[in-house]
C-alpha positions as CSV (number, residue, x, y, z in Angstrom):
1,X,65.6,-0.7,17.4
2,X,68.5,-3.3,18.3
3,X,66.3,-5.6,21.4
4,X,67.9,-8.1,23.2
5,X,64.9,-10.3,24.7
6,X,65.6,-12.3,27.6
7,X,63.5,-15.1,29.5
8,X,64.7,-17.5,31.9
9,X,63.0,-20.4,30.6
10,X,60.7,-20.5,27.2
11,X,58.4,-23.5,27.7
12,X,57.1,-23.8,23.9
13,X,53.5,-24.9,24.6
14,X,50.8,-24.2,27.2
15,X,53.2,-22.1,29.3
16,X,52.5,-18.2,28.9
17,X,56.1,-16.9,28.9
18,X,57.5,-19.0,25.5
19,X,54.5,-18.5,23.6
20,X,55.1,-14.5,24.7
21,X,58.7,-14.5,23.8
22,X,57.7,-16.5,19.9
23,X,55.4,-14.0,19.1
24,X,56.2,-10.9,20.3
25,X,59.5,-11.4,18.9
26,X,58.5,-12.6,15.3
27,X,56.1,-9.6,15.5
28,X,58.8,-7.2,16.5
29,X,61.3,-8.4,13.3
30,X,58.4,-8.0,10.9
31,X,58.1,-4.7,11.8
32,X,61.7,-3.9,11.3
33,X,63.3,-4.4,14.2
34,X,66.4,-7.0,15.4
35,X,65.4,-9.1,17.9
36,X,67.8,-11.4,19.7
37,X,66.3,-13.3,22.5
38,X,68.1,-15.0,25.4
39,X,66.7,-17.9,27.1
40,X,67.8,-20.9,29.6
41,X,65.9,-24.4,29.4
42,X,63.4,-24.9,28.0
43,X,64.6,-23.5,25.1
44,X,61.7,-21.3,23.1
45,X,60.5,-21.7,19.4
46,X,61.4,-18.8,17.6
47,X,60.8,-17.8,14.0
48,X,63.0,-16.8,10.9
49,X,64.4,-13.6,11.0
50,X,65.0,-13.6,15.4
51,X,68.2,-14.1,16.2
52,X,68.6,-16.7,19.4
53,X,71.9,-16.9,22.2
54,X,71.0,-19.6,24.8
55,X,71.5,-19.2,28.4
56,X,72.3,-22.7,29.7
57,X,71.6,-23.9,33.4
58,X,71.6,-27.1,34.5
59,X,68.5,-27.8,33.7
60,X,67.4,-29.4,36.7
61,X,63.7,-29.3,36.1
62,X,64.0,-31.3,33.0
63,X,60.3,-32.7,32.5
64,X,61.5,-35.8,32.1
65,X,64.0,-35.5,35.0
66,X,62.6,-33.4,37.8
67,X,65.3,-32.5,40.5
68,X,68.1,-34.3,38.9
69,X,71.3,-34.7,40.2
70,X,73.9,-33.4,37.5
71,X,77.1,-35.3,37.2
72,X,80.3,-33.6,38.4
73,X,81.2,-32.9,34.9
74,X,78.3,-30.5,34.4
75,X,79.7,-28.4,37.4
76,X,81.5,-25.1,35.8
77,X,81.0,-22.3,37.8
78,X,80.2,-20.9,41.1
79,X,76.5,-20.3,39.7
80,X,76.5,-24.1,38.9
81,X,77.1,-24.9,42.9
82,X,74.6,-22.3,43.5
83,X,72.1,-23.4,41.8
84,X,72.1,-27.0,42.8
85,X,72.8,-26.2,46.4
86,X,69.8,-24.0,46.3
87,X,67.7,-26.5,44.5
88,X,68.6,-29.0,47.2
89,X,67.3,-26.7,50.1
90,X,64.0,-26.9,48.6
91,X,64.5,-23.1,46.6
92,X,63.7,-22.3,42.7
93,X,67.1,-20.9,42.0
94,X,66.6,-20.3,38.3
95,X,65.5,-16.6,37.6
96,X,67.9,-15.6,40.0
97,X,71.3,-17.7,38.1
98,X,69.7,-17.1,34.6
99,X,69.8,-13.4,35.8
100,X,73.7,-13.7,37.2
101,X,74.5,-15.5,34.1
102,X,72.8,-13.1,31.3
103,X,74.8,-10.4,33.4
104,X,77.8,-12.0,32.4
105,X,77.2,-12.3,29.5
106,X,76.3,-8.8,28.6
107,X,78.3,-7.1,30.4
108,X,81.1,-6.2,27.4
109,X,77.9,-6.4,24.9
110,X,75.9,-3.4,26.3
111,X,76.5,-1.5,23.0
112,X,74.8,-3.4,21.0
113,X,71.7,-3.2,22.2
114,X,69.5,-0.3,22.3
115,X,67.1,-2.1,25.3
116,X,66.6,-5.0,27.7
117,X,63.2,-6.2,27.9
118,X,63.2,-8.7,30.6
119,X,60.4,-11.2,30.3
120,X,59.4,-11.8,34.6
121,X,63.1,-12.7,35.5
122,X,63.1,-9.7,38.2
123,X,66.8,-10.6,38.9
124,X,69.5,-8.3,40.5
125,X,71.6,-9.0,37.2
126,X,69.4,-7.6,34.7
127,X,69.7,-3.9,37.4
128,X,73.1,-4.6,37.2
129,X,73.1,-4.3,33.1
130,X,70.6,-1.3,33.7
131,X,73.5,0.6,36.1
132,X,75.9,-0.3,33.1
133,X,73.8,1.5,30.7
134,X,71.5,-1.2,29.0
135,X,67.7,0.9,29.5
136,X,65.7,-1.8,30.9
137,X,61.9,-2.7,30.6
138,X,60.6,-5.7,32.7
139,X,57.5,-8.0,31.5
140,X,55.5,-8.3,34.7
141,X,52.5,-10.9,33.8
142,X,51.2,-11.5,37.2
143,X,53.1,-11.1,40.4
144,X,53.7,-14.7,41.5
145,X,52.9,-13.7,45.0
146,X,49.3,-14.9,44.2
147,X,50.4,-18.3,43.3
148,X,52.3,-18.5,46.6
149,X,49.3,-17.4,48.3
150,X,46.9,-19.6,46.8
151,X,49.6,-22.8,47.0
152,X,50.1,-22.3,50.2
153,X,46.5,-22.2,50.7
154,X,46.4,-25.4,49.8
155,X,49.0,-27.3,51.8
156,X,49.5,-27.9,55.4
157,X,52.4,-29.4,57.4
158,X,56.0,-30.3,55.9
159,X,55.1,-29.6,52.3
160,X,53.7,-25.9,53.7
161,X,56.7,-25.2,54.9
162,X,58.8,-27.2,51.9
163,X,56.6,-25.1,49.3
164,X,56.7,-21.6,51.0
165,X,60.8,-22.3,50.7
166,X,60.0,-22.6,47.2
167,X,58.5,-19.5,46.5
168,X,61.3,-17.6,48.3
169,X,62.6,-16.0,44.9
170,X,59.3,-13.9,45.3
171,X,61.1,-11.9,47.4
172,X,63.4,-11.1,45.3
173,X,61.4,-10.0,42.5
174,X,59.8,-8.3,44.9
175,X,62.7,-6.1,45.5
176,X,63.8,-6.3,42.1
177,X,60.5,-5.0,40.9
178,X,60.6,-2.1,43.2
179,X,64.0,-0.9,42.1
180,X,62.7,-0.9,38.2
181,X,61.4,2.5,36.9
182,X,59.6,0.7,33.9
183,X,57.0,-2.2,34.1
184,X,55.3,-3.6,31.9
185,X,52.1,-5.5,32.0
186,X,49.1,-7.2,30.1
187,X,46.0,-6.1,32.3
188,X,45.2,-3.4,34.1
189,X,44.3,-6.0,36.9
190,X,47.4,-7.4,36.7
191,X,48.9,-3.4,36.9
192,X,47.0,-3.2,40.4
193,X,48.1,-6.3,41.6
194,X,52.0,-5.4,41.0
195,X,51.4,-2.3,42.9
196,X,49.4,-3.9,45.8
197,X,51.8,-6.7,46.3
198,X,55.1,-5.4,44.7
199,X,54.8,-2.3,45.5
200,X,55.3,-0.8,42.3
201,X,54.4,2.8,41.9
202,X,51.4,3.1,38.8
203,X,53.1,5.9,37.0
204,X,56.1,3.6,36.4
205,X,53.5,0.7,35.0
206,X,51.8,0.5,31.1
207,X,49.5,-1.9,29.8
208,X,50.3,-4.0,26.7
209,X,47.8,-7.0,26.2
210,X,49.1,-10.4,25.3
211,X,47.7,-10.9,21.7
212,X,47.1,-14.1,19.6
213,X,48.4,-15.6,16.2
214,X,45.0,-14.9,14.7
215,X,46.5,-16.8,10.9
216,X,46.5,-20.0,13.2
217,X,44.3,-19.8,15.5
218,X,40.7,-19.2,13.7
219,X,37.2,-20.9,13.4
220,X,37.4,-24.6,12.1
221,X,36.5,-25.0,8.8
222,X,34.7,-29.3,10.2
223,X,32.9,-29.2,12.5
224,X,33.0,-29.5,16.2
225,X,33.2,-32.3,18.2
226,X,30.1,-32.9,20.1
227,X,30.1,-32.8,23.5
228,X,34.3,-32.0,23.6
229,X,35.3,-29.4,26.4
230,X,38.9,-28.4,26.2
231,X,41.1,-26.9,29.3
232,X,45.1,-25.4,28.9
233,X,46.6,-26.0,32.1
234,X,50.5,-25.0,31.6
235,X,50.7,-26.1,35.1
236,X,48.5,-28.5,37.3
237,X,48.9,-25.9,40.6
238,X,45.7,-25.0,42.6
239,X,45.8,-21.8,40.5
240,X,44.6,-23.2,37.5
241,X,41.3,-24.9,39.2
242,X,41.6,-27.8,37.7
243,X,40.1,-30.3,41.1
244,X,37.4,-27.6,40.9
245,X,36.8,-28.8,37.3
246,X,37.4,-32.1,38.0
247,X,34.1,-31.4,40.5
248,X,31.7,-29.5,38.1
249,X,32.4,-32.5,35.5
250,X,30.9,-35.2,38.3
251,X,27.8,-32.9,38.9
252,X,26.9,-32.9,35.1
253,X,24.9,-35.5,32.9
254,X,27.5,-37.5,31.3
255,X,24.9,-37.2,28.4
256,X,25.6,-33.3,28.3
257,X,29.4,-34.1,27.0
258,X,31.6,-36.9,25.8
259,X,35.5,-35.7,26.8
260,X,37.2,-33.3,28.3
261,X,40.9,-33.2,26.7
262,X,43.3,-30.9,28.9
263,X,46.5,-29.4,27.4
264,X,49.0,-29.8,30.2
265,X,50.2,-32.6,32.5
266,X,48.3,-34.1,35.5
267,X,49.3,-33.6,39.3
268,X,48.5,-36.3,41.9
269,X,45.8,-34.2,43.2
270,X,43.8,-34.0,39.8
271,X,44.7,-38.0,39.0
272,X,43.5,-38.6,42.4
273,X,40.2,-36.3,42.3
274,X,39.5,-37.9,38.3
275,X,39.3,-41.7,40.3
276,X,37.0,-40.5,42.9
277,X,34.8,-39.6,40.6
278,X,34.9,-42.3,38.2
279,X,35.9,-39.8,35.2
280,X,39.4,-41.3,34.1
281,X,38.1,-42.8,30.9
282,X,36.7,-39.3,29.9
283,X,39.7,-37.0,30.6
284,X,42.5,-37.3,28.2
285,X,46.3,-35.5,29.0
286,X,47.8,-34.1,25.8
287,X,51.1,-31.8,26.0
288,X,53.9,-30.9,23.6
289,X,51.3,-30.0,21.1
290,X,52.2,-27.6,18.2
291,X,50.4,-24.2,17.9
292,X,49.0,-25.8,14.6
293,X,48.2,-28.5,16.4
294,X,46.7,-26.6,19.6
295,X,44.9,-24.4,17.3
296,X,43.3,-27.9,15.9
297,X,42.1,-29.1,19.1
298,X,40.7,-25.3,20.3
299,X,39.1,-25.3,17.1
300,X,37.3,-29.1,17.0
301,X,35.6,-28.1,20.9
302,X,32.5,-26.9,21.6
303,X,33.6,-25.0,24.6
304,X,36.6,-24.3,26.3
305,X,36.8,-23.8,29.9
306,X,39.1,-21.9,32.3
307,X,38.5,-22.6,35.7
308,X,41.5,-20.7,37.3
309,X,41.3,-19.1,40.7
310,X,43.3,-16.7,39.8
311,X,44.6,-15.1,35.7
312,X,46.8,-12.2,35.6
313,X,45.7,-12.2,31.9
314,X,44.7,-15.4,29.9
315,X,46.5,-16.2,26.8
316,X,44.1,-19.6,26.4
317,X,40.5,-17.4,26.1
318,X,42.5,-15.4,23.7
319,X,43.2,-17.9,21.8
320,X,39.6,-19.7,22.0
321,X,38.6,-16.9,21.1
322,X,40.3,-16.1,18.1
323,X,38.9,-19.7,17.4
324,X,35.6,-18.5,17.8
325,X,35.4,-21.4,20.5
326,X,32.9,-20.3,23.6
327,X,34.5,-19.7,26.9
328,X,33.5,-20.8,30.1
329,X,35.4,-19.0,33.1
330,X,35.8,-17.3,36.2
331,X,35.2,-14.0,37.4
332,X,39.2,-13.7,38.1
333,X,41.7,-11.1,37.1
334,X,41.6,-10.3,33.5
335,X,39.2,-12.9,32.6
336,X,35.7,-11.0,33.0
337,X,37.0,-8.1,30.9
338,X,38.3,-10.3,27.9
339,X,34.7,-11.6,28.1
340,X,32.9,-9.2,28.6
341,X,29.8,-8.4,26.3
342,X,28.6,-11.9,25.6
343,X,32.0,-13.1,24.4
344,X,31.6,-15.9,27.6
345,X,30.3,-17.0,30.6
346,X,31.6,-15.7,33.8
347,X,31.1,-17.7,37.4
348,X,32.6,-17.3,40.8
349,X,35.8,-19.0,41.7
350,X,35.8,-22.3,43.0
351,X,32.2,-22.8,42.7
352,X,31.9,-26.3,41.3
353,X,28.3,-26.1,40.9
354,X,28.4,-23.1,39.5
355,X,30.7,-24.4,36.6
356,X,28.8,-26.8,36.1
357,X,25.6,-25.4,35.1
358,X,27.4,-22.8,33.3
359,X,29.4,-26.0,30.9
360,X,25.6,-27.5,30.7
361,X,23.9,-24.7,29.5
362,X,26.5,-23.6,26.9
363,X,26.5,-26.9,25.5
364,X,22.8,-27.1,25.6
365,X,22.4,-24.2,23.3
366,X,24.2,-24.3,20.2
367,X,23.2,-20.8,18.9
368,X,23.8,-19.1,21.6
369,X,27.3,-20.8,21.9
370,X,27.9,-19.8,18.1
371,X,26.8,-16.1,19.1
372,X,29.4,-16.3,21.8
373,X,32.3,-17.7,19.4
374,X,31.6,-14.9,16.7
375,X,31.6,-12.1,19.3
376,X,35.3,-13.8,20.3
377,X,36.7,-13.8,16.8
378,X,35.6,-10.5,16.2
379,X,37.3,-9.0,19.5
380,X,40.2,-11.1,19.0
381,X,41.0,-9.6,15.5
382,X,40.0,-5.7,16.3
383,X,42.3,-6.1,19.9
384,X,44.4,-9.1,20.3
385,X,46.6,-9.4,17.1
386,X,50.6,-10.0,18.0
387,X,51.2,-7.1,14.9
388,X,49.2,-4.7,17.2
389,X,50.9,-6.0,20.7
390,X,54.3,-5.6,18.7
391,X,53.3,-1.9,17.7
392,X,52.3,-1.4,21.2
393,X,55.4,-2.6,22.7
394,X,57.7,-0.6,20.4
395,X,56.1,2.4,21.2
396,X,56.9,1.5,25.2
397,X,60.4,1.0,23.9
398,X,61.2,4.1,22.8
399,X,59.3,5.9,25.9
400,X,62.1,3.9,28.1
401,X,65.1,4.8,25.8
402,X,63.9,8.4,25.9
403,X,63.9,8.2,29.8
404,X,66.8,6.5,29.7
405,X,68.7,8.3,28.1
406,X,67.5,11.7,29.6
407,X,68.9,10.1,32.9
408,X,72.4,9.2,31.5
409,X,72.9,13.0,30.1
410,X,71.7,14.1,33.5
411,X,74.5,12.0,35.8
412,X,77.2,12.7,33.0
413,X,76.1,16.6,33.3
414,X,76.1,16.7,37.1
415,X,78.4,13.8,38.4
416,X,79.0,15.5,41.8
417,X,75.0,15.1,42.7
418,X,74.3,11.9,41.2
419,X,77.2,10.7,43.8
């Protein structure tokens, strides 16, 4: 199949949707398809053989310059102005302009694909390339209404109502995701979640794990560091738990571990909670890792925790697991199912105490924690592998070409009705 792979921004590392795009599509050429995949900033990693066509924005999220202010120069269309101008009004205009701009871009190159599969843009562009022909197949991980809920949760005042204006593309993909007659998903949580709060009907929905690179991420062959927890937080958001964390670290023994090393990059809320409680020296920030090199440090802990409040899926217990690295998480979306069956440790969500004698015992018991790693490598090889996420995929593929093209032959055969 020809498969044009689009995602309106690929972080690299510790951010679900780049690692996603990377593998699936390196998966997807091995088996003999062509891939190309479309991206804005931050541009993904991508592997011999994928074919790549950026999508540039203005890039005004830039890590190293948040909220920039572009120079005139960088202004070249309408959906330049409307980008900024929404980013100034306190909006997230990028899956909506990546979408307008991978329209355009398209639009006289709907031949040469065979499918679209959108990777959680929900844009009115990518219907617009469906109405032109293009079938269409949208990557729903998790709708982000939860992480408006839960953010909004957490804020009160100004930056409530600053924050709620940032989440108003969920709206959109809201409507977007009610107009798309094929959905994708990793977890059947995550399925009944798109139809609570997207309103997605479930016979348009199918299941497709997210898998793992199970060549790179395996058991270490030294050993662990004692007393090293690892956490992957692609984004420091009250989702991801970490102040909860943060809290379960004060209540143990600092005897019972030495570090806890977190893949992402602190918020003020997490610097501010690590002070309180005296843990600075013990918490290290690492991002911009390679997989080889986030394979390492998975692979040198004794545990590896996940303290979210919410997972649609979990790409990081995959991948401890695959490293036959114990897991220590919360009874959230996908989470107690990838654990299931003494793979982990499950406790309630934002239970501090909890999570702490959880992370205690685990590293208390070092056979017991080995038990737990080997059940993960074994599940992670039989279930998890990109090759069988790829097969998977292909086979959802040609289910939406069939469909689609049953519909085209049916409006060319009866023009009158479908008017």
């Amino acid at each position: 199949m020809r498969i044009a792979l689009a995602s309106y921004r690929s972080k690299a590392h510790s951010g679900g949707q780049g690692v996603y795009v990377r593998n699936l599509s390196r998966e997807l050429v091995a088996q003999g398809h062509q891939v190309e995949v479309f991206s804005g900033q931050p541009y993904p990693q991508l592997d011999p053989g994928v074919r790549f066509t950026p999508v540039p924005s203005l890039d005004l999220y830039r890590p190293e310059d948040p909220f920039r202010r572009p120079a005139l120069h960088e202004f070249g269309s309408a959906i330049d102005v409307f980008e900024y101008a929404t980013m100034c009004t306190a909006g997230f205009p990028e899956p909506r302009t990546f979408g307008m701009r991978l329209s355009r871009l398209l639009r006289d190159r709907v031949g040469d694909f065979d499918i679209l599969h959108d990777n959680q843009t929900l844009a009115p562009g990518l219907l617009a390339l469906e109405r032109r022909g293009l079938p269409l197949l949208t990557t729903i991980h998790h709708p982000i209404s939860r992480d408006r809920r839960l953010e909004l949760q957490a804020t009160t005042g100004w930056a409530r109502v600053s924050k709620r204006r940032w989440y108003g593309f969920v709206q959109m993909q809201r409507r977007v995701a009610r107009r798309s007659k094929h959905v994708l998903t990793v977890s059947q949580v995550s399925a009944r979640d798109i139809i609570a709060d997207f309103g997605v009907p479930a016979e348009y929905i199918r299941v497709v794990p997210v898998g793992v690179d199970i060549a790179r991420f395996r058991p270490p062959d030294a050993p662990r560091v004692s007393g090293r927890i690892v956490a992957i937080v692609s984004a420091d958001v009250p989702l991801k738990g970490m102040t909860v964390l943060v809290d379960a670290l004060q209540l143990l023994p600092r005897s019972a571990w030495s570090e806890l090393v977190v893949v992402g990059t602190p918020g003020d809320a997490t610097e501010k909670r690590l002070a309180e409680a005296g843990l600075v020296d013990r918490v290290r920030f690492r991002s911009g890792l390679s997989d080889d090199e986030l394979a390492g440090l998975i692979g040198s802990a004794q545990l590896q925790v996940i303290p979210s409040l919410y997972e649609g899926f979990s790409i990081p217990a995959v991948e401890a697991m695959a490293c036959g690295t114990p897991v220590v998480a919360t009874t959230v979306g996908a989470l107690p199912g990838l654990l299931s069956g003494g793979v982990g440790r499950l406790v309630p969500p934002g239970d501090a105490a909890a999570l702490a004698v959880a992370l205690a015992e685990v590293l208390a018991m070092p056979e017991e924690a080995a038990s737990m790693g080997r059940a993960g490598r074994s599940r992670a090889v039989a279930t998890y592998s990109w090759a069988a996420v790829a097969r998977a995929t292909a086979e959802v593929y040609h289910e939406v070409i069939a469909a689609s093209g049953h519909a085209q032959s049916a409006a060319a055969a009866h023009p009158k009705e479908q008017r």
